[in-house]
N, C-alpha and C positions, 0 to 999 in steps of 0.2 A: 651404520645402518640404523635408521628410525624403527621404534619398534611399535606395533598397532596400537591403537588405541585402545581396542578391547583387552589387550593384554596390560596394558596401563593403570586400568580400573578394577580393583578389587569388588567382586558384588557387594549388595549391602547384606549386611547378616541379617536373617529372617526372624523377628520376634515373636517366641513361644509365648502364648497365655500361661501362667502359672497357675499351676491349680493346686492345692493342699490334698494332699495324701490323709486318705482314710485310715486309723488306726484297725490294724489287723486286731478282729476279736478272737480274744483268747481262749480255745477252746475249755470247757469245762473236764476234769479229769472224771474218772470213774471214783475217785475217792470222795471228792468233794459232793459229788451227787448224791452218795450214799450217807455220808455225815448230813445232809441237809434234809434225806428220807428221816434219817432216823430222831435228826429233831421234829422232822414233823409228827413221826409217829415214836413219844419217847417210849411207848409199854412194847412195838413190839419187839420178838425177839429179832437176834439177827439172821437168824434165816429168813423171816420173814420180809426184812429189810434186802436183802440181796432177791426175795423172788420179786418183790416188787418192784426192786429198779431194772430184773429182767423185763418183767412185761411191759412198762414204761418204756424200756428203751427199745424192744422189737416194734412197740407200737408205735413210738416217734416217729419210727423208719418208714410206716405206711403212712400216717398224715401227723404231718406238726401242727403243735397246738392241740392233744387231745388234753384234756381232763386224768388227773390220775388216777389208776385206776380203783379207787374205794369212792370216787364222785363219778356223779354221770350227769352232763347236761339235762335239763327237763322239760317237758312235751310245753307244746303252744299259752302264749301268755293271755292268747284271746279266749279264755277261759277265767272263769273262780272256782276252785277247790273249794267243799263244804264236808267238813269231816266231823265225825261223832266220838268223842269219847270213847274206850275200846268198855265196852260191857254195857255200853248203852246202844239199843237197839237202834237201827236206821228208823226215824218214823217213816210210816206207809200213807206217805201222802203223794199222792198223783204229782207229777211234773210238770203239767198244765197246772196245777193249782200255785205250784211253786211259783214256774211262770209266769201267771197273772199277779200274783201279790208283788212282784220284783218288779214287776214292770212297772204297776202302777204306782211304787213307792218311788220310782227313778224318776218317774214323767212329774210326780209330786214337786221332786226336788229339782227342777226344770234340766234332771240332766240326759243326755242326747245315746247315751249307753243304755243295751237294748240285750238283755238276754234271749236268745234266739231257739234254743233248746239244750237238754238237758237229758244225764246218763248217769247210772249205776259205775263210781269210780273210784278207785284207793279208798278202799272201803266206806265211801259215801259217796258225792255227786259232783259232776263234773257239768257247771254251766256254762254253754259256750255264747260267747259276747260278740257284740259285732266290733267289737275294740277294746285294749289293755284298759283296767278299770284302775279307776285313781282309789287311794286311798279314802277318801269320802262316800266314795262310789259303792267302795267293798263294805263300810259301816253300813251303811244305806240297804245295802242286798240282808247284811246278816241280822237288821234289825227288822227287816219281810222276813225272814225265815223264823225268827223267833217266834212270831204273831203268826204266822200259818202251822209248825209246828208247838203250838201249846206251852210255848212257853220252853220249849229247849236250847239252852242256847249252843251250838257249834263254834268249831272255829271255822273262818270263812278268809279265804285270803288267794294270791295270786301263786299258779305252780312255780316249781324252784327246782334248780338241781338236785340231785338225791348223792347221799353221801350213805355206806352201806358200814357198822359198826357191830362189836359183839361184846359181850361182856365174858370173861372167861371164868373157868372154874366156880360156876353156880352152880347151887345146892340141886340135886333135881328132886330130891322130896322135901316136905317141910312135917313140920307137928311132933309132938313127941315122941309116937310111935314111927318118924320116920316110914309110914307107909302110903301118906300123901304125896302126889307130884305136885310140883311149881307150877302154875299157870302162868299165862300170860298175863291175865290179872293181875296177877303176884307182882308181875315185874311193873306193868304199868303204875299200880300202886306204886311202888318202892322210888321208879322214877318221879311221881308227883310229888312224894316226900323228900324227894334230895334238895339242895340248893342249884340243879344244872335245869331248872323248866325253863331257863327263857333260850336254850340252845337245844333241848329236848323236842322237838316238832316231829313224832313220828309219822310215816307216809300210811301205815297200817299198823296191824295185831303184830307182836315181838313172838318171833319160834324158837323153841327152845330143843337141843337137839342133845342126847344123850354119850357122852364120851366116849360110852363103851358099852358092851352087853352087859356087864355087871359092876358099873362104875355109879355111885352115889353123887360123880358131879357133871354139869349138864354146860354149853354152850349156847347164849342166848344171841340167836341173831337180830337186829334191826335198823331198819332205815331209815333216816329223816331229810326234813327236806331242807338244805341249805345252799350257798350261793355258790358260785362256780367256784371260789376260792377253798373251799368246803371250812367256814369260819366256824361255824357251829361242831360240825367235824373233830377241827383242833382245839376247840376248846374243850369235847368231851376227853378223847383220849387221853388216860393215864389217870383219868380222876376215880376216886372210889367209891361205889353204890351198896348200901346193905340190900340182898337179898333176902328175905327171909331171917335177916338177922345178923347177916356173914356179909364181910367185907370184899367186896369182890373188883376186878378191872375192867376197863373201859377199854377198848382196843379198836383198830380198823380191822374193816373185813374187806376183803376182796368180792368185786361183782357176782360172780360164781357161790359164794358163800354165802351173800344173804336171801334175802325173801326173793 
């Protein structure tokens, strides 16, 4: 008996595309996270290294990709921050006045950036642009502000993330009789004199917060403004500032703790 022809012929095998396999990534353990917190912040202690990679890591959970928590992203770039010195007084010059010198020094300099108005902000002024200002742009505004203010010069530059730091165990009085407190002055002094001013950019006045009810050393909180990776950040922590005379640390602070 002949046997069909269909039964004869073997189909033809069907040719899969090859496709390369994705390397499964490996997830990160809980230890490694925490050895990589604690180089990032080598002064602090370790508890403070485990709250932080608590919050960190509840906060993953609601959106990845935040910022850790001693940095926070920062407001709108269509603006130039104008800040004064901590002990120098804000001049009291109109915002129209501001505004007209700025503008007319931009149209000078044929550029097409337009300050639009202008506000009471991180302890001095917040001008809002009608676009992110180049680096020429920013010299240009801060060299109007110096000729409408009298000759002061500010710093003048574009906003940044804010990274929040403390300095620990500082003196909370100063003088011989110990019956002076530390200002903020104190301390803004003390940071002009370090070698850290080009990572030193602070957002406002440094608070200083007292240990205890009957504790002679005090907690200085402050914020500066630094890049999302919080560079300036890590370069401060661990390094040591005289206070009033006394060696003191440089530490992260948590959001909640600063200014």
């Amino acid at each position: 008996m002949q046997a069909s022809s269909s039964a004869s012929h073997k189909p033809a095998p069907v040719k899969v595309a090859a496709t390369a396999s994705r390397p499964v990534k490996k997830p990160v353990s809980r230890a490694e996270e925490l050895v990589k917190l604690a180089r990032a912040a080598p002064a602090a202690s370790p508890s403070a290294i485990v709250q932080i990679h608590k919050e960190q890591s509840s906060s993953a959970q609601r959106n990845k990709g935040v910022a850790p928590s001693f940095t926070t992203y920062g407001p709108s770039r269509k603006q130039v921050l104008v800040q004064f010195d901590a002990g120098t007084p804000v001049p009291t010059v109109s915002f129209i006045d501001v505004q007209q010198a700025t503008q007319k020094a931009l149209i000078d300099h044929n550029s097409t950036l337009r300050v639009e108005a202008g506000e009471a902000a991180y302890g001095g002024w917040a001008l809002k642009t009608n676009g992110v200002a180049k680096q020429g742009e920013i010299d240009i505004i801060q060299g109007a502000i110096i000729d409408v203010c009298n000759r002061v010069a500010p710093w003048v530059g574009l906003p940044q993330s804010t990274s929040f730091l403390k300095v620990r165990s500082a003196p909370f009085f100063k003088g011989a009789n110990g019956e002076t407190r530390t200002t903020p002055i104190d301390v803004v002094k003390a940071f002009k004199r370090s070698a850290y001013t080009l990572w030193w950019r602070p957002t406002g006045p440094p608070r200083i917060v007292c240990e205890s009810k009957h504790s002679t050393r005090a907690t200085i909180f402050f914020n500066i403004w630094d890049s999302t990776s919080g560079t300036n950040m890590k370069a401060l922590i661990g390094k040591r500032i005289l206070i009033n005379g006394e060696p003191c640390t440089i530490a992260a602070a948590t959001k909640s703790q600063g200014i």
